[in-house]
LOSE-464935 format. One record per atom (N, C-alpha, C): residue in one letter; x, y negated, z. Coordinates in steps of 0.001 Angstrom, whole numbers, plus 524288, in hexadecimal, padded with zeros to 5 digits. Atoms other than C-alpha are relative to their C-alpha. Layout:
N
AXYZ
...
This chain:
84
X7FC67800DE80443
X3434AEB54F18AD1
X7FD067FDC07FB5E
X8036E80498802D8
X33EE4EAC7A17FAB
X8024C802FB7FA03
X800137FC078065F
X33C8BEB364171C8
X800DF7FB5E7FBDB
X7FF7080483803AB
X34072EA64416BA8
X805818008C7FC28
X7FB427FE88802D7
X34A63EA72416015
X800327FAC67FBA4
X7FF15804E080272
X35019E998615A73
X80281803E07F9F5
X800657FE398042B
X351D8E9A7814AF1
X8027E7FB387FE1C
X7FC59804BC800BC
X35BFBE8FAB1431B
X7FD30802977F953
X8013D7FF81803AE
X35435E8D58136BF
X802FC7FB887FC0A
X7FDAC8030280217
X35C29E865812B6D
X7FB907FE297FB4B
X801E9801528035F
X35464E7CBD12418
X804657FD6A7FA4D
X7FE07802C8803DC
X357F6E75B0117BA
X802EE7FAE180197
X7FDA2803237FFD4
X36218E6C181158F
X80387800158069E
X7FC8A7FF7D7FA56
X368AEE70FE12370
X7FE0580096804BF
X802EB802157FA37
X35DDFE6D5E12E9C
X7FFA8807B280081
X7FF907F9A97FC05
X35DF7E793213857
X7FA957FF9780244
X8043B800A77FB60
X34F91E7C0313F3C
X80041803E1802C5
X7FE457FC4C7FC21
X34F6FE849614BA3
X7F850800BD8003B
X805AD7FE167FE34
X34355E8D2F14CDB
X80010802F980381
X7FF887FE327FBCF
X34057E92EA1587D
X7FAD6803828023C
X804857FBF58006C
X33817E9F1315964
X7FECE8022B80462
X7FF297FBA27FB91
X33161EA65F164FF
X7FAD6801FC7FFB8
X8050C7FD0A7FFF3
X328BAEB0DD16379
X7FD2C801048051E
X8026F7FEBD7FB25
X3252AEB367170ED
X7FC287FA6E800EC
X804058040D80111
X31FA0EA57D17017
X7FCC07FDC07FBD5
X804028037E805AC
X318B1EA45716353
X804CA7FC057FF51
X80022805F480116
X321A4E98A0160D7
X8049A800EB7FA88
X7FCC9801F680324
X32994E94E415430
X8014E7F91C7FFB0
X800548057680173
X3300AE870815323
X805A77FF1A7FE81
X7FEDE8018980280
X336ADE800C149E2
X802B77F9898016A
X7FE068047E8004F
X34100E765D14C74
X805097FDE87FDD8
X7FD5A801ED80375
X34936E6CEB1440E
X804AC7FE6F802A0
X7FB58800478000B
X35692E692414322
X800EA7FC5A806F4
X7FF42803E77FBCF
X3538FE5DB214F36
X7FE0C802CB804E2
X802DB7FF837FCB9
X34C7BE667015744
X7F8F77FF6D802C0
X8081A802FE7FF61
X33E82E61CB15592
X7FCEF803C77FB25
X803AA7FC52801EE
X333E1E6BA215325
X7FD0F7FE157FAE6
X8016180350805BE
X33056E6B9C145C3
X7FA13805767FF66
X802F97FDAC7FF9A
X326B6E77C4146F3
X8001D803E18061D
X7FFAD7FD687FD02
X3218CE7E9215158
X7FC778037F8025F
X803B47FBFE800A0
X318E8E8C2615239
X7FF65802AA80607
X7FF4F7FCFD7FB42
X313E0E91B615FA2
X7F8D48029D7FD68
X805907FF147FF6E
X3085FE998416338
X8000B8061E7FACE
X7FFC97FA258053E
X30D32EA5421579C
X800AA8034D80392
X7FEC87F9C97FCD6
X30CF9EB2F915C02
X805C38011D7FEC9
X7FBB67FE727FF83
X31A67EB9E615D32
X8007C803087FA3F
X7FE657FF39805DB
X3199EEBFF614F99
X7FFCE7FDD67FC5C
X8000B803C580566
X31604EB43A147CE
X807107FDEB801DB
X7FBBE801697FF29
X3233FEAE9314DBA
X80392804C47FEFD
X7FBCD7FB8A8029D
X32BF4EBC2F14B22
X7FE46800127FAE1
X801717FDF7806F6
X32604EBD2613C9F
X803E47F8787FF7A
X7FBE6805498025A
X32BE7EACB013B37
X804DF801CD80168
X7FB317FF4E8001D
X337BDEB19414069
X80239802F37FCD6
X7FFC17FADC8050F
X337EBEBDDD13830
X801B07FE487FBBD
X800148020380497
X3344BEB7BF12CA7
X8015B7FACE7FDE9
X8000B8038A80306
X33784EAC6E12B31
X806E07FDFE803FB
X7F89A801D37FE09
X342EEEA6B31366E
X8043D8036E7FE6B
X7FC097FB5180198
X34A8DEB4651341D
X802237FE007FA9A
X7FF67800AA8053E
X349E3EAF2F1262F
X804E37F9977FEBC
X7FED380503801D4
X34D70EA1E8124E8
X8037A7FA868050C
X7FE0B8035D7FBFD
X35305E9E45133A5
X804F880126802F0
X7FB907FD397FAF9
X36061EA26113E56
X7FCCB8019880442
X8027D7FF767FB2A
X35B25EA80814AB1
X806A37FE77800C0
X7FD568030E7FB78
X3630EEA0EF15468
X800B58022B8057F
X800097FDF17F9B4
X360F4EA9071600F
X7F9F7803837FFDE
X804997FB80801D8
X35662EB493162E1
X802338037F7FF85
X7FE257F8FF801D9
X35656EC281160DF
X8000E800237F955
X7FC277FFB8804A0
X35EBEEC39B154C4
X7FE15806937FD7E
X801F07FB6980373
X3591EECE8B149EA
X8069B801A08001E
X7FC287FD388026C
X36454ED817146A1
X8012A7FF1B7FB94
X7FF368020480291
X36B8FED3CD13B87
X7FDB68049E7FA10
X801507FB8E80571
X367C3EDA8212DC8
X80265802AD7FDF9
X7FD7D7FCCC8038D
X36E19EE683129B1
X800488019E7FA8D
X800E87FCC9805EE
X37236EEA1811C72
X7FF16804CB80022
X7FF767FA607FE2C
X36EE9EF7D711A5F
X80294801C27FC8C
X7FCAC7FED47FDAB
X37777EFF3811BD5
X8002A804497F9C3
X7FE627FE39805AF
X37DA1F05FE10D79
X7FDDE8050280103
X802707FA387FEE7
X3773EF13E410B3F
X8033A8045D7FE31
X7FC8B7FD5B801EA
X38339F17FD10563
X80246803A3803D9
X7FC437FCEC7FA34
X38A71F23DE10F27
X802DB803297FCEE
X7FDBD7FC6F8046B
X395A7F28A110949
X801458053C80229
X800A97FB1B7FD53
X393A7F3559111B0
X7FCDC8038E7FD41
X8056E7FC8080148
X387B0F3908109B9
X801747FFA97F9F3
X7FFEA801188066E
X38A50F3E5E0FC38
X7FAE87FF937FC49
């Protein structure tokens, strides 16, 4: 099974780039609106690639497909109107 997880990054002025992450292979790469590799990272260990996803795709990209984080809970009011 392939630990690869596509990512829909929105640049400026509209252009879409698709990054395409897989930790099990070291690899990150970076491609533009046409399809043509505009960067492309192999040879990283499996936590330099989860810390870019972490920090930075989580931040600023869509995952597209992949194991999907649980969405972010508000927490949860501390008010109980049981408890005087």
């Amino acid at each position: 099974m392939s630990n690869e997880t596509i990512w829909e990054w929105l640049q400026k002025k509209g252009k879409i780039f698709k990054v395409i992450s897989n930790p099990e292979q070291g690899s990150i790469e970076v491609l533009n609106e046409h399809g043509e590799t505009l960067i492309r990272k192999t040879n990283l260990s499996r936590r330099q690639v989860e810390n870019v996803e972490k920090n930075f795709l989580n931040s600023v990209a869509k995952k597209l497909n992949g194991h999907h984080d649980p969405p972010l809970r508000k927490p949860k009011d501390s008010f109980d109107p049981m408890v005087a």
